[in-house]
N, C-alpha and C positions, 0 to 999 in steps of 0.2 A: 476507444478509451474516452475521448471526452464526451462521445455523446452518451456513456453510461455515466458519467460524476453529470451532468447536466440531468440524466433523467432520476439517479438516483438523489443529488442535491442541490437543483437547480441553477449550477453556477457553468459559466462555458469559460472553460479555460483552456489554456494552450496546454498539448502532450509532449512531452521532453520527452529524453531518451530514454529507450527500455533499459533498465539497471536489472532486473534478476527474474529467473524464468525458475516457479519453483514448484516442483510433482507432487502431488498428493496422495497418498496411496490409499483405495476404499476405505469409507470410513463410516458407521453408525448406517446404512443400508444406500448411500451414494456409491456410485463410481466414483474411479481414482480422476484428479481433475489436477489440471495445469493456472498456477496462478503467475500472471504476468502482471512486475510492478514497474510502473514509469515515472520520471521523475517528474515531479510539477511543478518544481521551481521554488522559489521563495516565493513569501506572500504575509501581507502584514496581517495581525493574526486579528482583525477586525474583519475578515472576509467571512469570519465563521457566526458574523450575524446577520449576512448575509441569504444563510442555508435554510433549504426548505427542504427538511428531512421528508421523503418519504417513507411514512412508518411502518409501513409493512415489512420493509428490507434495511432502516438503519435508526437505529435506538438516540445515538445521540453522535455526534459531531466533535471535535477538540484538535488545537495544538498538543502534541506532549512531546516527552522527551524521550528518550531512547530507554530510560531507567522506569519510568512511567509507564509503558507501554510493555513491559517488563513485569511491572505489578498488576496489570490491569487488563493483559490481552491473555491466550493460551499460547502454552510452550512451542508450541510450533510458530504463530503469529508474530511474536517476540523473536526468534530467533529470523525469520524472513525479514522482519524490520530493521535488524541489525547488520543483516547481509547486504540487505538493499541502501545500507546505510554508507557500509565500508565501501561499495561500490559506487556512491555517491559521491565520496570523497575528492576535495581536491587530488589534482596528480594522477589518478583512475578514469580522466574523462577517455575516452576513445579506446579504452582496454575491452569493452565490448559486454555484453549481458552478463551476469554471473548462473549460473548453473547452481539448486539445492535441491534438496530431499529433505521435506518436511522440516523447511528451513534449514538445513545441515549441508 
């Protein structure tokens, strides 16, 4: 994990706990793939001028919110954000990865 956010946006940070392990089912001529999200932690949101997109594989970079990412990402994306969210939560630490389906 961190040496793919290091290759894909030059930054080497620490990997926290895996928060949601979530399936994807085939999709537009892919096999079905497994996306694992971990937590990174807080970070003051000046790190994001830090980042050296690589643009073959990432458009643009951002803080957002949970609402934002909601307008701006696809319905499946949004909803894995949201999961990996509520498992983020205080009170949830040590309850262990959460489990979705196409964020669900």
């Amino acid at each position: 994990v961190a040496r793919e956010v290091e290759e894909e946006l030059s930054l080497t940070l620490p990997t926290g706990r895996l928060l949601l392990t979530d399936w994807l089912p085939p999709w537009g001529g892919w096999d079905d793939a497994l996306c694992l999200v971990f937590d990174g932690g807080p970070h003051d949101p000046s790190i994001v001028e830090r980042i050296v997109e690589q643009e073959r594989e990432i458009r643009s970079a951002a803080f957002l919110t949970a609402a934002e990412v909601a307008d701006r990402a696809a319905d499946f994306t949004a909803r894995r954000v949201a999961a990996a969210l509520r498992n983020a939560s205080p009170g949830v630490d040590g309850a262990g990865p959460a489990y979705t389906e196409s964020g669900r």
